[in-house]
C-alpha positions in Angstrom: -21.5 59.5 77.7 -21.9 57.0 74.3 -20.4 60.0 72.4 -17.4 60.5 74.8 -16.9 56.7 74.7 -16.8 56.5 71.1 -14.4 59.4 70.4 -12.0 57.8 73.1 -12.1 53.9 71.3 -11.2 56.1 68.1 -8.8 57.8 69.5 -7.2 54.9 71.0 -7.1 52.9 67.8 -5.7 55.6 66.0 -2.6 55.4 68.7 -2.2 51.7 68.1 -2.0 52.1 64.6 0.6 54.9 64.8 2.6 53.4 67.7 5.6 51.8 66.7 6.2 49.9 70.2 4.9 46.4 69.0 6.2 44.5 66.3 3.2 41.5 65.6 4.3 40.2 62.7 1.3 40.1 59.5 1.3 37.4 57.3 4.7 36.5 55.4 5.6 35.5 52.1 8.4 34.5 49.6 9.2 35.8 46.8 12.2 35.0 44.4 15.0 37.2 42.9 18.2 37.8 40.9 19.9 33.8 40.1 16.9 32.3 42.0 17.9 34.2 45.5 14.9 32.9 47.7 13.9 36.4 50.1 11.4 35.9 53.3 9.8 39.3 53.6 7.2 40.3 56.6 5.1 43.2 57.2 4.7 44.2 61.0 2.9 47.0 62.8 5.6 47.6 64.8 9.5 48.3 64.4 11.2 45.8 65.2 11.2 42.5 62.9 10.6 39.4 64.2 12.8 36.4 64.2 13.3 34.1 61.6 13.3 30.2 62.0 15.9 28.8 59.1 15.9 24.8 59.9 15.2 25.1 63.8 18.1 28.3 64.0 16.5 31.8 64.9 18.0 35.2 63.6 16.2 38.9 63.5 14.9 39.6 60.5 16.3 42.7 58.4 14.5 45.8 58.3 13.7 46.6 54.5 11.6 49.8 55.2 10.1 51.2 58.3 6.3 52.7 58.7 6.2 55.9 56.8 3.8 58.6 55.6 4.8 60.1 52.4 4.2 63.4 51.2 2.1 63.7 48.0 3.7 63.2 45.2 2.4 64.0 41.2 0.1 61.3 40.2 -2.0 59.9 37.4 -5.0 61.1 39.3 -6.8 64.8 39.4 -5.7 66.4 42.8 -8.8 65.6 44.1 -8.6 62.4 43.9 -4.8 62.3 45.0 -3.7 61.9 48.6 -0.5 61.3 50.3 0.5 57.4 50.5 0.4 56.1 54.2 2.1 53.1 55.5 1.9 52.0 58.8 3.8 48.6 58.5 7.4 47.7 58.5 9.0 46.0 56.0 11.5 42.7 56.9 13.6 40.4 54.8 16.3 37.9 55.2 18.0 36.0 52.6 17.4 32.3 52.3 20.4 30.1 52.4 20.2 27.3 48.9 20.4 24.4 51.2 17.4 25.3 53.8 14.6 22.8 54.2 12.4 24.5 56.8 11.6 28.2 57.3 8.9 29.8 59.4 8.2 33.2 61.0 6.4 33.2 63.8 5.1 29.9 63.8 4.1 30.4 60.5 5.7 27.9 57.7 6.9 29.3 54.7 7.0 27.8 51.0 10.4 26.9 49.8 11.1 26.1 45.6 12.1 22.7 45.1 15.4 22.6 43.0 13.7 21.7 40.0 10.8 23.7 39.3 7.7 22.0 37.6 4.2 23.5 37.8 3.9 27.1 37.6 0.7 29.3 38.4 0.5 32.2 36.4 -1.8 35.1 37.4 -2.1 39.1 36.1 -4.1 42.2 36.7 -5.5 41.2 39.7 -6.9 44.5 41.3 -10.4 46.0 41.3 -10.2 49.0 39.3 -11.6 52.6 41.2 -10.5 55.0 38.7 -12.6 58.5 38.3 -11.0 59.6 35.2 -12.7 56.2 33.4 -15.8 56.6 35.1 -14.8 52.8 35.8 -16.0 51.3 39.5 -15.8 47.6 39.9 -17.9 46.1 42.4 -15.3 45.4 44.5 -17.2 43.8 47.0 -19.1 41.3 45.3 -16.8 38.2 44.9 -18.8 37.7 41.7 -17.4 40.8 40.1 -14.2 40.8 41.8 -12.8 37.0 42.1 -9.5 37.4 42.9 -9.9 35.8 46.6 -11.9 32.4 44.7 -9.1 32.5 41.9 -6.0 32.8 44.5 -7.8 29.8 46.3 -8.1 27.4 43.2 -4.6 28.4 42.0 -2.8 27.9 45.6 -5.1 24.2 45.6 -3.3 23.2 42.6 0.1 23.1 44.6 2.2 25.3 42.2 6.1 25.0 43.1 5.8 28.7 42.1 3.7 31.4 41.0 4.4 34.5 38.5 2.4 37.5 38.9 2.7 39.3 35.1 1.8 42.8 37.3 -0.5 45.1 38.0 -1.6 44.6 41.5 -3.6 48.1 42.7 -6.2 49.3 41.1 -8.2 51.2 43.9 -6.8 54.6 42.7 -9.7 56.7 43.8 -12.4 56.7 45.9 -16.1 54.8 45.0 -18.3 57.5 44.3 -21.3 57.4 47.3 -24.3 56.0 45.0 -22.5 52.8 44.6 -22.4 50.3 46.8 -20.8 48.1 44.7 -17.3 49.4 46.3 -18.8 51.5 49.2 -16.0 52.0 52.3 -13.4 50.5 49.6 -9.9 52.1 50.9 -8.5 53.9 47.7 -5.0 55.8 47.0 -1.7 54.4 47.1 -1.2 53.3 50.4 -1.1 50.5 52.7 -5.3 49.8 52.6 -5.1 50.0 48.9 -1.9 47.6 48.9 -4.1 45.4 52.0 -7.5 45.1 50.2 -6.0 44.8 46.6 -3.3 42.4 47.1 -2.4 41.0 50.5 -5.7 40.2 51.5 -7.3 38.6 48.7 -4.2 36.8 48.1 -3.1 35.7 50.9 -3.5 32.1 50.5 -1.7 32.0 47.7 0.9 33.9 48.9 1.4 31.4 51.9 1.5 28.3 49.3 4.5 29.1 47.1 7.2 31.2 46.3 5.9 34.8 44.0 8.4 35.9 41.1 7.0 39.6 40.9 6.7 41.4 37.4 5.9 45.1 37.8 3.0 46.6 36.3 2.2 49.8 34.7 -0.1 50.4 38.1 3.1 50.3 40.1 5.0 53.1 37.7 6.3 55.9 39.8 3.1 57.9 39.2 1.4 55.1 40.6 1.7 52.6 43.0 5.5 52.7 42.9 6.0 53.3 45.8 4.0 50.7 47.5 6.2 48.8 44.8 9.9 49.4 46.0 8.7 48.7 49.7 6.7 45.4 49.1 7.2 43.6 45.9 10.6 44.5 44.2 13.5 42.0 44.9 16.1 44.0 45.2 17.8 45.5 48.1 15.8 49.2 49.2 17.9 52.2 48.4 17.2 55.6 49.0 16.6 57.2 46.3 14.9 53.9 44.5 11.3 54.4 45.7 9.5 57.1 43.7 9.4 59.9 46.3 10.9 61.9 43.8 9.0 62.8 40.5 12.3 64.1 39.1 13.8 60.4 39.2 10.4 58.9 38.1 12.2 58.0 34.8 15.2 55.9 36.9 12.9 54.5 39.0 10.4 53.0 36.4 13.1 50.5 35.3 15.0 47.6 37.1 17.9 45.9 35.2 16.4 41.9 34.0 17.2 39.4 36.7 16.9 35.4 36.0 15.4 32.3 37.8 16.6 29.4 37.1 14.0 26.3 36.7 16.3 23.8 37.1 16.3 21.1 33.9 18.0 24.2 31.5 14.6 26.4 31.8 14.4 29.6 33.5 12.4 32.5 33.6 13.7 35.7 32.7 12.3 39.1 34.2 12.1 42.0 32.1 10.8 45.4 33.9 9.4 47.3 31.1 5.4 48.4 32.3 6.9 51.9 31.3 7.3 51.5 27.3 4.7 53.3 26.0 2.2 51.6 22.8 4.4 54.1 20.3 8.2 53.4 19.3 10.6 55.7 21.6 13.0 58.7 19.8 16.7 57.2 20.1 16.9 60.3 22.3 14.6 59.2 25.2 16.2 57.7 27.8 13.7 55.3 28.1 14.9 54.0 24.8 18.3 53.1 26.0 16.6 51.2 29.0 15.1 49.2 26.3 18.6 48.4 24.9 19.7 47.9 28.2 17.2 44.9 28.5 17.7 43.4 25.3 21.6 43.2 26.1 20.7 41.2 29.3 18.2 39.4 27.5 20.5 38.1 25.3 23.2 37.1 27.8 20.8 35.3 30.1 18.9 33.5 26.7 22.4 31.9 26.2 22.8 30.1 29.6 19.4 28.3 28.7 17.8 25.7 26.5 14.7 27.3 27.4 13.9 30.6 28.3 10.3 32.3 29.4 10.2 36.0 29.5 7.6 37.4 31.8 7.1 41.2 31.4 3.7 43.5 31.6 3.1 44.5 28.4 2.8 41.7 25.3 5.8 42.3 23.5 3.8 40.2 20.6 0.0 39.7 21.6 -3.0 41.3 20.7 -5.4 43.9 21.8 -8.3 45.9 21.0 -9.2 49.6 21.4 -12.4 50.7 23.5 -14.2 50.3 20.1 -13.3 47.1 19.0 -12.1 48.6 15.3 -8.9 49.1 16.1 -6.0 46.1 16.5 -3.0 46.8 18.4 -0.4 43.9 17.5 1.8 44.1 20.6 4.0 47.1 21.9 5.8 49.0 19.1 8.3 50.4 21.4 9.6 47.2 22.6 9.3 45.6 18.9 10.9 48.9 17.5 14.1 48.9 20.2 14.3 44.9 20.2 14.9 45.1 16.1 17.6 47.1 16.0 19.9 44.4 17.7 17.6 41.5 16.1 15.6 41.1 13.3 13.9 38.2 14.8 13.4 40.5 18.0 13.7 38.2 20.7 17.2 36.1 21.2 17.3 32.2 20.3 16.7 31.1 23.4 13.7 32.5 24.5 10.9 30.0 24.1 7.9 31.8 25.5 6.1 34.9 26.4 4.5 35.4 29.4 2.6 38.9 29.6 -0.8 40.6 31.5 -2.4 44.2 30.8 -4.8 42.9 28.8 -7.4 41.8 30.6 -7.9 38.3 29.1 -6.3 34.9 28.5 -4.7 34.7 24.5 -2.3 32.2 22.7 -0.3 33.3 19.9 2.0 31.1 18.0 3.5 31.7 14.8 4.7 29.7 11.8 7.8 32.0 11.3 11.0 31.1 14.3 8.9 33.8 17.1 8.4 32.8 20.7 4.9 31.7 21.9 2.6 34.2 23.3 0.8 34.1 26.6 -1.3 36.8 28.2 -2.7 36.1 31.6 -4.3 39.5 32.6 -7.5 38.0 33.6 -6.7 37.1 37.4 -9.7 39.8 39.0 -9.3 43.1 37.2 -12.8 44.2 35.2 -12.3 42.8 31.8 -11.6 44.4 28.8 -15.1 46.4 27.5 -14.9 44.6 23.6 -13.2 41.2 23.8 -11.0 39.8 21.0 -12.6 38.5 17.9 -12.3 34.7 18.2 -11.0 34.8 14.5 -8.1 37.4 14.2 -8.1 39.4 10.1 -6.8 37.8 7.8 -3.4 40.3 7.6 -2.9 40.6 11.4 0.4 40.7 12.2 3.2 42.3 14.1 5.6 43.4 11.2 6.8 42.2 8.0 7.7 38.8 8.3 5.8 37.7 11.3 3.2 35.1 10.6 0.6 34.2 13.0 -0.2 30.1 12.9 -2.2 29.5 16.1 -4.4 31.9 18.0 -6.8 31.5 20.8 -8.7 33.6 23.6 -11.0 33.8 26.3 -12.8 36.7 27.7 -15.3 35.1 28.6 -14.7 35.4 32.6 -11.7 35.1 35.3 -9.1 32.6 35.6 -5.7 31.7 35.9 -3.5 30.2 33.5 -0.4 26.9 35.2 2.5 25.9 33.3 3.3 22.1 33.6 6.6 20.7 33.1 6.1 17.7 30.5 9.8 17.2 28.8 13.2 18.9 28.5 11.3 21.2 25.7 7.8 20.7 26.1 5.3 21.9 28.9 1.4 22.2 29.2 -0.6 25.2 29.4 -3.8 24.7 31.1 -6.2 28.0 31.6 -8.8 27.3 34.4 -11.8 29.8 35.3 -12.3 31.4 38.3 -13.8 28.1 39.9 -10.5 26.1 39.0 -12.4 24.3 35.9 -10.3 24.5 32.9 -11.1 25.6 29.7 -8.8 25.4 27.5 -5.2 23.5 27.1 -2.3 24.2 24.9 0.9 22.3 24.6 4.0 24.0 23.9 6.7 22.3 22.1 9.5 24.6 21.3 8.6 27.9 20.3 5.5 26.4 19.1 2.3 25.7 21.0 -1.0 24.6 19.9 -4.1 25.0 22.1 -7.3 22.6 22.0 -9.5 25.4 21.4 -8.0 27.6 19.0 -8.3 29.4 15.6 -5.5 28.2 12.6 -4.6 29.9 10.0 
C-alpha cells in the first residue's frame, strides 16, 4: 500500500510540474538594456503572466517564452553526458516606463535605478563547475566551497544601485559522479534546475536588491547554456530563430550587437558580447571576425557620447592569465586585440576609461603607463578558482604588444569575493574588492584611465 502511495505522490507531482493551468509567479527581477531600458522579467509555472503593479496601475505582463522541452542539441559535453534542456517555467516582461517610482509583481517590490547611478557591485563566474571532461567536481554543496549564496548576500547588503554580472552563470554541465558527495543530487545539463541551483537560487537576494546589467559568458555560447540564455538573461526582445536550437546558426547566435547604459553624470557602461572570440587572432575570413569589427564600430560611437566609458565583456581584452601549469602567460585575448588594432592602434576608443571582465577565476588590476584603459577582472564570485594563481610580481617583459606598458598590477586568488565600484568625482571612482564575508581587501582608486590599488605591485 506504501509502494502504491508513493508511485501516486510521484505521479502527481510530475502532473503539477507539467501542467500549464496555474501561473504562481517565482521570484522577479530587473535587469537593464539597450539606452538604460529598465525590463521586469518573471518566471511562472504556469502560462499565463501575472500582472504587473507600475505606481499603483496593473497590466498583464508579456509573455517572453513559454515552458518548453527542447530537443538535444550538439554540445560541449560527450553524449553521455548530454541531455535535452527542459524548462518548465514561463518567461514574462514588461517594459518600465523612465518616470516610474514604484513597481511590484505580485506583492513583491522590485528595484528601480536611481537617475544617477553611484555604487556598482560587480560579480563573475559564479557557478559550481560539474564538468566530466576536467575531471573537475566542486563541492557544490558545501557553502564553504561554493559561496555564491554568502557573496550574493554581502554584495545585495552593500545597497548597490546596480549590479554587473561579467558572465558565466552555469557551470553544472554534467552530472556529480556517485562517490562524491560533495555535489551528490546536484541537477546538471542545461536546463531549468541547472539555471535554478546555479543562478536563481543562490542569487536571489541579490537579484531582488537592484537592477542586473547581464554580460554573456562563454558557459552561455550556443553549445552551452545558450539557450537558457536567450530565455532568461538576454535583454533583448525573443525571436525565433535567436535561441540556439539550431547548431547551424550557433555562429549568429553567439553575438549580440553592443548596447549602452547610461550612468548618469557623463559615465556609462558599455556592453560588448564577445565570450565567443577565441584566445588566437581570427582569419579576416571568419565571420566571427567581422562581429569583432562590428563591436568596435559601436564601441566607438557609443565612447563618443561619454566622458567616461566602462566596457564590461567576458573575456579580458587586456588582463592576465595563467595556463594549468603556471609557465605559460597569456596577456589578454589576441583575437579581440588583433581585430580592435586594425581600426586603432591604441585598441580601445578615447573614451573608454575602464575594463570590466570575468573568466578568470580571480580578482586582478592592471594599469598601464602608456594612454590604455584600466583593467578589472572580477571572475571570482563562486566558481572553483583557478588551479595556479597569478604570480604576485608579473616578468619583467609582460605585456600585451609592442607599446603597451604595464605600471600597476595587483591580484588576489586567494578566496571568493566581489569587487563595487564607487562613484567619487566626475572622473574618479573607488574600487573596493571584498571577500566572500563582505571584508575588503584590497582598494584601488581610479582616476582617468589610471588606477592605483593599496596593495599592488609597480613597476
Amino acid at each position: 500500500m506504501r509502494t502504491i502511495c508513493r508511485h501516486a505522490i510521484l505521479a502527481f507531482a510530475a502532473i503539477v510540474i507539467a501542467a500549464p493551468a496555474y501561473g504562481k509567479a517565482l521570484p522577479s527581477n530587473v535587469l537593464l538594456g539597450e539606452n538604460g531600458a529598465v525590463i521586469a522579467r518573471t518566471l511562472t509555472n504556469g502560462r499565463t503572466c501575472p500582472k504587473i503593479a507600475i505606481d499603483g496601475n496593473k497590466k498583464r505582463m508579456s509573455l517572453r517564452v513559454p515552458p518548453e522541452t527542447l530537443p538535444l542539441r550538439p554540445t560541449q559535453s560527450a553524449p553521455k553526458y548530454s541531455k535535452p534542456s527542459v524548462f518548465p517555467v514561463s518567461v514574462c516582461e514588461t517594459v518600465v516606463p523612465d518616470a516610474a517610482r514604484y513597481v511590484s509583481v505580485d506583492g513583491q517590490s522590485l528595484p528601480i535605478p536611481p537617475h544617477q547611478i553611484n555604487r556598482i557591485v560587480v560579480i563573475g563566474d559564479t557557478g559550481c563547475r560539474l564538468k566530466a571532461s576536467d575531471k573537475a567536481y566542486q563541492a557544490c554543496n558545501d557553502p564553504s566551497r561554493y559561496p555564491f549564496a554568502e557573496i550574493a548576500a554581502h554584495a545585495a547588503a552593500w545597497k548597490p544601485d546596480i549590479v554587473i554580472h561579467v558572465g558565466d552563470y552555469l557551470y553544472r554541465e554534467n552530472p556529480c559522479p556517485k562517490y562524491y558527495r560533495g555535489c551528490e543530487g546536484s541537477p546538471w545539463g542545461y536546463g531549468w534546475d541547472s539555471w535554478q541551483a546555479d543562478f536563481f537560487a543562490p542569487g536571489k537576494i541579490l537579484l531582488h536588491s537592484a537592477p542586473f546589467i547581464f554580460v554573456r559568458g562563454n558557459h552561455e555560447d550556443c553549445i552551452r547554456a545558450g539557450q537558457g540564455w536567450w530565455r532568461f538573461l538576454d535583454p533583448h526582445p525573443f525571436v525565433q530563430g535567436r535561441d540556439c536550437n539550431d547548431p547551424r546558426q550557433d555562429v549568429a547566435n553567439d553575438y549580440s550587437r553592443p548596447f549602452r547604459v547610461p550612468l548618469g553624470g557623463g559615465a556609462q557602461v558599455v556592453v560588448l558580447d564577445l565570450a565567443f572570440a577565441p584566445y588566437k587572432a581570427l582569419a579576416s575570413s571568419d565571420p566571427r571576425s567581422a562581429q569583432l569589427d562590428d563591436a568596435y564600430g559601436m564601441l566607438d560611437k557609443f565612447a563618443k557620447d561619454a566622458s567616461f566609458t566602462f566596457v564590461a565583456t567576458h573575456k579580458p581584452i587586456l588582463g592576465f592569465a595563467t595556463d594549468s601549469s603556471g609557465q605559460t602567460l597569456f596577456p589578454g585575448n589576441q583575437a579581440i586585440q588583433h581585430a580592435f588594432a586594425a581600426y586603432n592602434p591604441m585598441l580601445l576608443p578615447r573614451g573608454v576609461i575602464v575594463l570590466l571582465a570575468g573568466h578568470v577565476h580571480l580578482w586582478e588590476q592592471v594599469s598601464f603607463s602608456t594612454p590604455y584603459p584600466t583593467q578589472f577582472v572580477a571572475g571570482f564570485s563562486g566558481t572553483e578558482e583557478e588551479p595556479v594563481p597569478l604570480a604576485a610580481i608579473l616578468p619583467a617583459n609582460a605585456s600585451h604588444a609592442p607599446g603597451v606598458v604595464v605600471k600597476r598590477f595587483s591580484s588576489w586568488s586567494d578566496g571568493f569575493g566581489y569587487m563595487t565600484l564607487e562613484r567619487q568625482g566626475s572622473n574618479h571612482w573607488l574600487a573596493t574588492v571584498w571577500d566572500r564575508h563582505g571584508v575588503p581587501v584590497n582598494r584601488c582608486q581610479i582616476r582617468g584611465r589610471r588606477s592605483r590599488c593599496a596593495r599592488s605591485y609597480i613597476w
